[in-house]
C-alpha positions as CSV (number, residue, x, y, z in Angstrom):
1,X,150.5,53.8,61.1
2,X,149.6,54.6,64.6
3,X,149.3,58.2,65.7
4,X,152.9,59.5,67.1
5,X,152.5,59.3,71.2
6,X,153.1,63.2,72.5
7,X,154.6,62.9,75.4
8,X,157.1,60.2,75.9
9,X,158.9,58.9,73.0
10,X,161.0,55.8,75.0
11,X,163.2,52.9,74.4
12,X,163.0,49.7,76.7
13,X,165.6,49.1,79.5
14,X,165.4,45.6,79.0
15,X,169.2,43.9,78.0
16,X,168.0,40.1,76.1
17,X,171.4,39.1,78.7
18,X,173.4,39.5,81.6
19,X,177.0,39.7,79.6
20,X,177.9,43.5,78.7
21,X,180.2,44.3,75.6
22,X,182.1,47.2,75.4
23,X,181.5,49.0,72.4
24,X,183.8,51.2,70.2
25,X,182.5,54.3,69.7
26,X,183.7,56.1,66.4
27,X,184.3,59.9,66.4
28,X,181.3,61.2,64.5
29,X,181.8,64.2,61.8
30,X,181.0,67.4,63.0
31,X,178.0,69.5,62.1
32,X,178.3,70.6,58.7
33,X,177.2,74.7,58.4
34,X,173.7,75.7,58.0
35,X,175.1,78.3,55.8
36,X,175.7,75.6,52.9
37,X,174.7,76.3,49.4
38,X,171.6,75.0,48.0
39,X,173.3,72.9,45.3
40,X,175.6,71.8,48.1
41,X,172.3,70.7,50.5
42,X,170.7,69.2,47.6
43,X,173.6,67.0,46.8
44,X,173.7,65.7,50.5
45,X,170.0,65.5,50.9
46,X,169.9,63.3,47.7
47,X,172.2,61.2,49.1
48,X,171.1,60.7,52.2
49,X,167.0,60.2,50.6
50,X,166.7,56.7,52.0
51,X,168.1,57.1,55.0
52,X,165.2,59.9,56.0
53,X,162.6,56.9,56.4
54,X,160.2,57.1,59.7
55,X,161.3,55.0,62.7
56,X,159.0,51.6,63.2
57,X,156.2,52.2,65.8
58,X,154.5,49.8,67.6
59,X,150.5,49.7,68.1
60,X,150.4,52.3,70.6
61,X,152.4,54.8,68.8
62,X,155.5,54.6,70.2
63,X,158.5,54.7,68.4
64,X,160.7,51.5,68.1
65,X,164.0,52.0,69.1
66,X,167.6,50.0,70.3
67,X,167.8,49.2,73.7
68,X,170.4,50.6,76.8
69,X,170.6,49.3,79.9
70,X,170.0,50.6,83.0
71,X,174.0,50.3,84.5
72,X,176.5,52.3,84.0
73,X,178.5,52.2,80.4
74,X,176.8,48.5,79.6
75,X,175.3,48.9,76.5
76,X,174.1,46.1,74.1
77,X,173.9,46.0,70.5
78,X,171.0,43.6,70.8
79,X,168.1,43.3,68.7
80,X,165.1,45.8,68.9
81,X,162.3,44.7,71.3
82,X,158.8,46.0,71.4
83,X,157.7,44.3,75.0
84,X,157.7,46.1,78.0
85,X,159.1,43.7,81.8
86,X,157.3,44.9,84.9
87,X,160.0,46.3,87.5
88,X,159.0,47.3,90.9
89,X,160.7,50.9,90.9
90,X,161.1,52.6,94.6
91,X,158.0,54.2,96.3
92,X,158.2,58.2,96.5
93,X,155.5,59.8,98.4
94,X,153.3,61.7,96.2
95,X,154.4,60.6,92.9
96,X,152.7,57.9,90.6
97,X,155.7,56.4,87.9
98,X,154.8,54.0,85.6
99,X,156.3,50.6,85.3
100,X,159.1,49.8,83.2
101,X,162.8,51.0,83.1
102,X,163.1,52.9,80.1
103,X,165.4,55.6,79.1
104,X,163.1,59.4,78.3
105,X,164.1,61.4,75.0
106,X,164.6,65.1,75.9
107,X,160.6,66.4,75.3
108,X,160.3,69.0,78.4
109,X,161.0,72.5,77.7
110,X,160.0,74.7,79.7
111,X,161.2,78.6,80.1
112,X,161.4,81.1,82.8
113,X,160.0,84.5,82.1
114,X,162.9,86.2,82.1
115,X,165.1,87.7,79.1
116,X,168.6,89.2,79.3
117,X,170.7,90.8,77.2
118,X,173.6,88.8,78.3
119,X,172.5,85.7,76.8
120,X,174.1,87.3,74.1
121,X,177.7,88.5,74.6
122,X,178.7,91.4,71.8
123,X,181.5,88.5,70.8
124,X,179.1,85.8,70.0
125,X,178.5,86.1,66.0
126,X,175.0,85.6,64.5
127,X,175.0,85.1,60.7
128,X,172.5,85.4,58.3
129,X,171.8,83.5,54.9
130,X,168.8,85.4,53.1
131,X,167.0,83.6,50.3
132,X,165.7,86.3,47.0
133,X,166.5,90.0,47.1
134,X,163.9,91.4,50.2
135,X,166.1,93.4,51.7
136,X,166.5,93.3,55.2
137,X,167.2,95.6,58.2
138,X,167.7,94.8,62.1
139,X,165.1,96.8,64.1
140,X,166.5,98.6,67.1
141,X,162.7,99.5,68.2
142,X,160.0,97.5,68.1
143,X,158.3,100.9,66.5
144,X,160.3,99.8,63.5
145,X,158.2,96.6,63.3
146,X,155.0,99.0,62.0
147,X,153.2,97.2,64.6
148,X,149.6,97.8,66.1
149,X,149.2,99.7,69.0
150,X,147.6,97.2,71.1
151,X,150.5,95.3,70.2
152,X,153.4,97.5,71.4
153,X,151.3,98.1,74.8
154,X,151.7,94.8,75.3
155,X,155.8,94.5,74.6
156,X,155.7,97.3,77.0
157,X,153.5,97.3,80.1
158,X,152.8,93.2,79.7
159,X,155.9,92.0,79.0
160,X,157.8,95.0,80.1
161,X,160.5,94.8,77.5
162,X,162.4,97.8,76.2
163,X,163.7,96.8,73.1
164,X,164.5,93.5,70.9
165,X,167.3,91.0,71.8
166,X,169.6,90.6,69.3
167,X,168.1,87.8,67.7
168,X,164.8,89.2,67.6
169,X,165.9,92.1,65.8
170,X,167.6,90.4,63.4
171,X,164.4,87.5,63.0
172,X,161.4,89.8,63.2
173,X,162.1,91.9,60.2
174,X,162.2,88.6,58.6
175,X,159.1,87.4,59.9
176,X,156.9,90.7,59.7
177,X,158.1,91.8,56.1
178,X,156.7,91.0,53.1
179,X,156.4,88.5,50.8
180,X,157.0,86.7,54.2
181,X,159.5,83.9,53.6
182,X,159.8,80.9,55.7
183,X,162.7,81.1,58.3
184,X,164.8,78.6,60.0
185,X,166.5,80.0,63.0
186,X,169.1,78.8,65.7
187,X,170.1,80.8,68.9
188,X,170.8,80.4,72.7
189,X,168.3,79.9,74.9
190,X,167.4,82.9,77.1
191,X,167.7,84.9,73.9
192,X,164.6,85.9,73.6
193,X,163.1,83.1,70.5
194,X,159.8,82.3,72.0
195,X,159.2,86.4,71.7
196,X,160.0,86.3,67.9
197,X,157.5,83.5,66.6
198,X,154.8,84.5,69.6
199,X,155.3,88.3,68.0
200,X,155.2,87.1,64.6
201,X,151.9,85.2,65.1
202,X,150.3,88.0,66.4
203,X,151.4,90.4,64.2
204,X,150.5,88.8,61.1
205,X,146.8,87.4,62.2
206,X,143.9,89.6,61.7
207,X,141.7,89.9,64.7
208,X,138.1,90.8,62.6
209,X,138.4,87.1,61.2
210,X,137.2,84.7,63.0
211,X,139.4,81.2,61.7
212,X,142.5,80.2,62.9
213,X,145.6,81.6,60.8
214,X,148.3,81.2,63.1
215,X,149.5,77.5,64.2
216,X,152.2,76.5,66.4
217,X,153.3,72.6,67.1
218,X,155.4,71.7,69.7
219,X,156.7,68.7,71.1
220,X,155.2,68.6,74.6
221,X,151.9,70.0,76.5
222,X,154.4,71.9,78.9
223,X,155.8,73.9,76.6
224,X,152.4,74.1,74.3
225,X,150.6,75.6,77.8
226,X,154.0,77.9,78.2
227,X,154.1,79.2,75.0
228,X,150.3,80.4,74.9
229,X,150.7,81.9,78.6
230,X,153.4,84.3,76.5
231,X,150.9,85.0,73.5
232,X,148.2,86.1,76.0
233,X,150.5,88.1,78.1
234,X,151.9,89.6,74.6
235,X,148.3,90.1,73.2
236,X,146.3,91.1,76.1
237,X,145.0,94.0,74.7
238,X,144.8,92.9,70.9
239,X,141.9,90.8,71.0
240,X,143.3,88.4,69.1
241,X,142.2,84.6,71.0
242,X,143.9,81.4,70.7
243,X,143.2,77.9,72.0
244,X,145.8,75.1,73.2
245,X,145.6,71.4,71.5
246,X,147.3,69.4,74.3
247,X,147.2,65.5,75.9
248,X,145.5,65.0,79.2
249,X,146.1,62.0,81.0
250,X,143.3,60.6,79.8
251,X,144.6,60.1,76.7
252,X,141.4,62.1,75.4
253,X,143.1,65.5,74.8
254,X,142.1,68.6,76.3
255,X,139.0,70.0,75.0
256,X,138.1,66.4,73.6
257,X,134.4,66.6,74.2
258,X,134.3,70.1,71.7
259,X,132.3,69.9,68.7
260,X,132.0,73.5,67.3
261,X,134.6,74.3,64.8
262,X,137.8,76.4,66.1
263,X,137.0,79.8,65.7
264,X,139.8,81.4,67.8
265,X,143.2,82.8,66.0
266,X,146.1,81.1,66.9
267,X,146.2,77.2,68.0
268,X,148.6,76.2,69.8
269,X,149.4,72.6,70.6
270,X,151.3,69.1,70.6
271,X,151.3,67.7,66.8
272,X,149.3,64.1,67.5
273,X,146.2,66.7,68.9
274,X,146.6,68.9,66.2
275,X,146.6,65.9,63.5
276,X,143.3,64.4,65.2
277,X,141.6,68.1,65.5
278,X,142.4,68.5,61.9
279,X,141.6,65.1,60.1
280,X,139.5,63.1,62.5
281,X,137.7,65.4,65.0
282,X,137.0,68.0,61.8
283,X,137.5,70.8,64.3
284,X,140.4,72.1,63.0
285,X,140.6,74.3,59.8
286,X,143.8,75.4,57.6
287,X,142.7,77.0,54.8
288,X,143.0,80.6,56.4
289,X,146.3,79.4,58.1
290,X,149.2,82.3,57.2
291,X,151.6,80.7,59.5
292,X,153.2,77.9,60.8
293,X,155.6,77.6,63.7
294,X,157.7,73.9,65.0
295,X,159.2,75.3,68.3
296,X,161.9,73.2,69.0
297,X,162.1,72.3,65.7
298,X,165.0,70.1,65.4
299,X,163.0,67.8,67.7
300,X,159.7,68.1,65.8
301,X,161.7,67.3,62.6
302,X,163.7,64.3,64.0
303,X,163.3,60.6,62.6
304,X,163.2,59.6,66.2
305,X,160.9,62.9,67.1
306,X,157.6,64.1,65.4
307,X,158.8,63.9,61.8
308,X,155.9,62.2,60.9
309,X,153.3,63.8,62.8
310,X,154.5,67.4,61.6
311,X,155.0,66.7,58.3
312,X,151.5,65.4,57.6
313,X,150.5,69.0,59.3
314,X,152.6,71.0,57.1
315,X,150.8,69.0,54.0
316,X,147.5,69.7,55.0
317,X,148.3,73.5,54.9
318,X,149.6,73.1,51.7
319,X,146.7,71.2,50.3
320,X,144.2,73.8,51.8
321,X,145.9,76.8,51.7
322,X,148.0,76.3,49.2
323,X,151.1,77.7,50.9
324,X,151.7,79.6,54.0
325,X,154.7,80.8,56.0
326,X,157.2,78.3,58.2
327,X,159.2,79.1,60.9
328,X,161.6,76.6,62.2
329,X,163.3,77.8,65.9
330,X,165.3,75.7,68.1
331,X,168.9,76.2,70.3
332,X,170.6,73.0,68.1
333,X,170.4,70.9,64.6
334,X,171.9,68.5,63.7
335,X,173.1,67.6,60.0
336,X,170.0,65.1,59.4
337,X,167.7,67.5,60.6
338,X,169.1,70.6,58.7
339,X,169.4,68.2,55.3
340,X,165.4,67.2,56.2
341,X,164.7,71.5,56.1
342,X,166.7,71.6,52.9
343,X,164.4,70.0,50.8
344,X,161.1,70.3,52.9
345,X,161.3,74.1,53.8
346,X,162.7,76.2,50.7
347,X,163.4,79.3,50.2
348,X,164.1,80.0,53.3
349,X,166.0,82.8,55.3
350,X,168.7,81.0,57.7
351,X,170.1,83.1,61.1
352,X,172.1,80.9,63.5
353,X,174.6,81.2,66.0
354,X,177.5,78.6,65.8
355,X,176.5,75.9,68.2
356,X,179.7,75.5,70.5
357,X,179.1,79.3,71.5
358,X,176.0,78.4,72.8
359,X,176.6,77.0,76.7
360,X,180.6,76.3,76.6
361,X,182.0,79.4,77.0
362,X,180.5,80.6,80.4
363,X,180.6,76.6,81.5
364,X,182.9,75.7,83.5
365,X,183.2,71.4,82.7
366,X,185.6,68.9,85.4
367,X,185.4,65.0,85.1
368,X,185.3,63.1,88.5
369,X,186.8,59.8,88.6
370,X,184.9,57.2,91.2
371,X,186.0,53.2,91.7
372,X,182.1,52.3,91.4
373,X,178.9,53.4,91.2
374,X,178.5,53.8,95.2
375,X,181.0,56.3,95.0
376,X,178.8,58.8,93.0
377,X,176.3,58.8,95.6
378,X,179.1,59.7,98.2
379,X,180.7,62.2,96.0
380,X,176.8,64.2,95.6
381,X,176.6,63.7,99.4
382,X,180.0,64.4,100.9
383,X,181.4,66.8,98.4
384,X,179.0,68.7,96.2
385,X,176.1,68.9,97.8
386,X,177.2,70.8,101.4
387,X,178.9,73.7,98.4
388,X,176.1,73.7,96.0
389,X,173.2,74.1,98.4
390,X,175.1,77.6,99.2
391,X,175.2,78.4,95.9
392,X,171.8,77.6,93.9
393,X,170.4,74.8,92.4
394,X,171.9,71.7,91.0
395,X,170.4,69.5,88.1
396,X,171.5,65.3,88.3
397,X,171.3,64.0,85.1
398,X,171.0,60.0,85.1
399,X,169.8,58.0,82.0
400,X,167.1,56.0,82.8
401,X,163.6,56.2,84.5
402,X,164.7,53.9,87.2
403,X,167.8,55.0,88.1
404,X,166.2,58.7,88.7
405,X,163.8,56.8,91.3
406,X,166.7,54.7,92.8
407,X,168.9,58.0,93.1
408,X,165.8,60.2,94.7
409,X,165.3,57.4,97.2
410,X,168.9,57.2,98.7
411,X,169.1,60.9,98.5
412,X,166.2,61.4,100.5
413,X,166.7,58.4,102.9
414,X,170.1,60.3,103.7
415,X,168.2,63.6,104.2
416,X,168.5,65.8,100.8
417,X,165.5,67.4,100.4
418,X,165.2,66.7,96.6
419,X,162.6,66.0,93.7
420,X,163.1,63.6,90.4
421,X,161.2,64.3,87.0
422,X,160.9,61.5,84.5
423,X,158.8,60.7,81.6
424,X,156.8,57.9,83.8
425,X,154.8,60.6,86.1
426,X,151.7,61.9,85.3
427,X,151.0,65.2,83.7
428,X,149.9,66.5,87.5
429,X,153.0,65.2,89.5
430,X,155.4,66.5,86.2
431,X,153.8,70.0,87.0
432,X,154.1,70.1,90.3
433,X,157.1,68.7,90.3
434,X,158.5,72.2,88.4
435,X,156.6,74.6,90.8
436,X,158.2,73.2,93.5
437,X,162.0,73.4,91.6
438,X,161.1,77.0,90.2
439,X,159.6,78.2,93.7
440,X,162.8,76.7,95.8
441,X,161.1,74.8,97.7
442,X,164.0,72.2,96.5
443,X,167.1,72.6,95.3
444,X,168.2,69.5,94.2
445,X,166.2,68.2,90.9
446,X,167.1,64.5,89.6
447,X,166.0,64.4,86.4
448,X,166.2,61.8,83.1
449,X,166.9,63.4,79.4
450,X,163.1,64.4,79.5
451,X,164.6,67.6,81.0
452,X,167.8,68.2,79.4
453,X,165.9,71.0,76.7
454,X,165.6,74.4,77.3
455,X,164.8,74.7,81.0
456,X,165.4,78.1,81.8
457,X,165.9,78.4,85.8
458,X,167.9,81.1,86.2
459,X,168.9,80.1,90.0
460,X,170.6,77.0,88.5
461,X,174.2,77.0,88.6
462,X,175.2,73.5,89.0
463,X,174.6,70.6,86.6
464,X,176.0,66.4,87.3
465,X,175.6,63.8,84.5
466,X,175.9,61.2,86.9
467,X,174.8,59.0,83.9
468,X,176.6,60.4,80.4
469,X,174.6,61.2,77.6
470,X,174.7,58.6,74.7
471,X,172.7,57.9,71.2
472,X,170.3,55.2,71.1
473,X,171.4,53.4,68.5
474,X,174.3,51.5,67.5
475,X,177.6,51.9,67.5
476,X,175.9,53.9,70.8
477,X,178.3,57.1,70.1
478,X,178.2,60.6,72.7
479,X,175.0,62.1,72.2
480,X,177.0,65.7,71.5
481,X,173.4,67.5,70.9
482,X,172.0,66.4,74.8
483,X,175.5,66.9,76.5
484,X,175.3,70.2,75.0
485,X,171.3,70.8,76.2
486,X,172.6,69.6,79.5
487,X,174.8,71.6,80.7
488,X,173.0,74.6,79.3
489,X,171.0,74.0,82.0
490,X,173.3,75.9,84.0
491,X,174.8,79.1,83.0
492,X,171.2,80.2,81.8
493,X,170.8,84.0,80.7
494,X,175.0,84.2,80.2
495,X,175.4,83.5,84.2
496,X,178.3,81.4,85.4
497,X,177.7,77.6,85.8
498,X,179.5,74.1,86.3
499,X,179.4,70.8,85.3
500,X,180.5,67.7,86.8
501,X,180.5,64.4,84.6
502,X,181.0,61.4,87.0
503,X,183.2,58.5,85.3
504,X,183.5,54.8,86.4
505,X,184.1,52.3,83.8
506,X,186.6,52.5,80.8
507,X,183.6,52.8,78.4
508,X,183.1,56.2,80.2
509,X,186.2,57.4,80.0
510,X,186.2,57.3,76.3
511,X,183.1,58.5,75.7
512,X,184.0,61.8,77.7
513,X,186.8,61.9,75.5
514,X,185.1,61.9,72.3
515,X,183.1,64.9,73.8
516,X,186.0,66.6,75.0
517,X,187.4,66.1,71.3
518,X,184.6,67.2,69.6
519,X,183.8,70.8,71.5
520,X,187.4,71.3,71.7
521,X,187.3,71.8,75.3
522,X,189.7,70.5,77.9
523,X,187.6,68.9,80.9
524,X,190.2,68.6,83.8
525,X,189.9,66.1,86.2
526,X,189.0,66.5,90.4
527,X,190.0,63.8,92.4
528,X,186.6,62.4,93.8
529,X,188.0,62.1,97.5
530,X,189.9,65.5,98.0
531,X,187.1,67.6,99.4
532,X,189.2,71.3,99.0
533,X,189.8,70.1,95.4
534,X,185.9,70.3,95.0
535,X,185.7,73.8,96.7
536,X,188.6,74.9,95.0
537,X,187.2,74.7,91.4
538,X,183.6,76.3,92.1
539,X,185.8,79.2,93.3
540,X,187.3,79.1,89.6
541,X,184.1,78.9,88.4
542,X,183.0,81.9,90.0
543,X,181.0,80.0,92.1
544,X,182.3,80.2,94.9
């Protein structure tokens, strides 16, 4: 099989006709509990063994999948095509996008720096399932962690933290204690995760030994580079040295040309990198490896993620090492996912927050109505735009690769200053692209699902799915997991924030329902020409 591609796992955009079916789209179950029994997992996991088989990939490693089109609500049941149609997509000055209309998963996660306390309201619950008798307690110091002194300088005059967030006290004593049980954890973004797993890797690896012990996959170079700018922040003055495994646009991988063995501690890095370093490069060893980290894990465990990839990681511990610790993190899972950690991770220590607490309750959510697609444009420019500009930044949500370029065009020919990220740009114009969101320079960022994990952009308050979310595959359901990611993006940190989910066809209508069914959450309507209406509920919102 074809090594997984790292950055963009995509579908084509390609309908085989003209004609558009509505579809039906039956209300899913919800999530089942990750505090389950064991028997009761391994019932469910047996049952669902055959449907846990990797997605089909074509020769360049990218994962086969249904198609969508490009318009609004017409989805097509059609069969699976591998071939990609040239499109000219709209000219944007400075910005190279491949060709093909295609529809991004959600990859990019990138966080801010910033941590806050209210990310975690005193209401919000956070349970705990602990496998074997280690007993357990939260740590209201990070002196309470027995960790090195070079360590805690580094918690303190690096990262300037006083104490752990809730869900690091509750994770770390998990993580730090012996005999070091694997750990699958869930919690809000902002809360302070990356800190746990960063802190766990460095307080477990020993700095005289020269060998990597520590390893941490995740699913994009963004975060991989993110997530290793916290560990050398954290460890500064430990010298404990690490080395990112990451994609360049090459297609080489940084670091490519290397030929000594990896010597430093902790590798960090996307998991088709990490595979070659390991098997065909030879540069990677695991038999010292103590730990093993999937950020974003419910992605990295995913059929239509890095299932593959990260599971012929984790076997090559096991063979060399014999067995080390795994640590699972990620905001959401769904039941497939959780089923998949069942049998592959046991004996493991579960702490989670239930998911609808995560982003619903300081979100405010309205559904806008428009007569066509024309009318979402007018509703951005006329209506939302001259409030939201006051109040921070807004995030426009569309599905596909195309219709980001489209939307970025007629936004800027009728003078927004805005910027549009998508899977198709390069690894340069993706980067700048952030700096200039995260600086201000703009304050309007279109964006496909590439984005819709875990960016943490505190100044963000507003967030339109001008496209809604849906699966990619038949019957096509609400994708409740990205909806969910989506309108996180506002509201970060336990701020207030607002969502807006523009609706034209019938199809549309329904599938907001189904979301509104499922989170239990009334989304009332505002009439997409009554410009006070719009005003009025930002001032409900608070943001106003």
């Amino acid at each position: 099989m074809a090594e997984a591609q790292e950055e963009d796992q995509q579908q084509e955009n390609t309908p085989p006709g003209s004609t558009q079916k509505p579809v039906s789209l039956p209300q899913p179950d919800k999530d089942a509990d990750l505090s389950a029994s064991a028997e009761e997992g391994q019932k469910v996991a047996a049952a669902n063994t055959d449907s846990v088989s990797l997605s089909a990939e074509d020769d360049s490693g990218k994962a086969i999948l249904p198609q969508l089109t490009g318009d609004d609500d017409a989805l097509d049941s059609g069969a699976q095509e591998n071939k990609e149609k040239s499109l000219d997509l709209p000219k944007l000055d400075g910005l190279s996008v491949s060709d093909g209309a295609t529809v991004d998963k959600p990859e990019i996660v990138l966080k801010s720096e910033k941590l806050s306390e209210e990310a975690e309201s005193h209401e919000t619950e956070i349970k705990k399932v602990v496998a074997g008798d280690t007993p357990y307690t939260s740590a209201k110091t990070f002196e309470e962690l027995n960790l090195s002194e070079s360590l805690l300088r580094g918690l303190y005059s690096e990262m300037k933290f006083e104490k752990p967030s809730r869900i690091q006290a509750e994770t770390l004593p998990m993580i730090l204690t012996p005999p070091h049980v694997n750990l699958i954890a869930q919690a809000h973004n902002g809360s302070g995760k990356t800190t746990c797993f960063v802190l766990g890797m460095l307080g477990r690896v020993d700095a005289q030994l020269q060998a990597p012990q520590a390893l941490c996959v995740c699913p994009t170079r963004e975060l991989a580079i993110q997530n290793e700018e916290v560990l050398l922040k954290m460890g500064k003055y430990t010298g404990i040295t690490s080395v990112c495994a990451i994609p360049s646009d090459s297609g080489g991988g940084y670091l490519s040309t290397r030929r000594d063995p990896i010597v430093d501690q902790v590798v960090i890095g996307t998991p088709g990198t990490l595979k070659r370093w390991m098997t065909k490069d030879k540069l990677l060893s695991t038999k010292h490896i103590k730990i093993l980290v999937f950020d974003e894990a419910d992605h990295m465990l995913a059929q239509d993620g890095f299932q593959d990839d990260s599971m012929r990681i984790l076997r090559d511990i096991q063979k060399n090492r014999g067995s080390c610790q795994i640590l699972l993190f990620s905001a959401t899972y769904d039941e497939k996912v959780k089923q998949f950690a069942l049998r592959n991770i046991p004996k493991a220590n579960y702490v989670f927050v239930k998911k609808e607490q995560l982003s619903l309750d300081v979100i405010k959510q309205y559904r806008v109505r428009c007569p066509n697609r024309n009318a979402k444009i007018e509703v951005l420019r006329d209506r939302i735009f001259p409030i939201a500009e006051k109040l921070g930044q807004s995030i426009i949500f569309v599905r596909t690769r195309e219709s980001a370029s489209e939307l970025h065009r007629k936004l800027e020919a009728d003078g927004h200053k805005c910027t549009s990220i998508q899977g198709g740009l390069s690894h340069e114009d993706r980067d700048r692209v952030i700096r200039e969101f995260r600086s201000g320079n703009t304050k309007i960022l279109i964006a496909t699902d590439v984005l819709a994990r875990g960016f943490d952009q505190a100044q963000v308050t507003l967030v339109v799915n001008y496209d809604l979310p849906v699966k990619s595959q038949y019957p096509y359901e609400p994708d409740y997991e990205i909806y969910l990611h989506r309108i996180g993006r506002s509201g970060r940190f336990g701020r207030k924030g607002a969502a807006f989910n523009f609706l034209v066809s019938e199809q549309d209508e329904k599938t907001l329902n189904k979301i509104e069914k499922h989170f239990d959450r009334y989304i009332p309507e505002v009439p997409w020409e009554d410009d006070d209406a719009f005003e009025k509920v930002l001032k409900d919102a608070g943001l106003a």
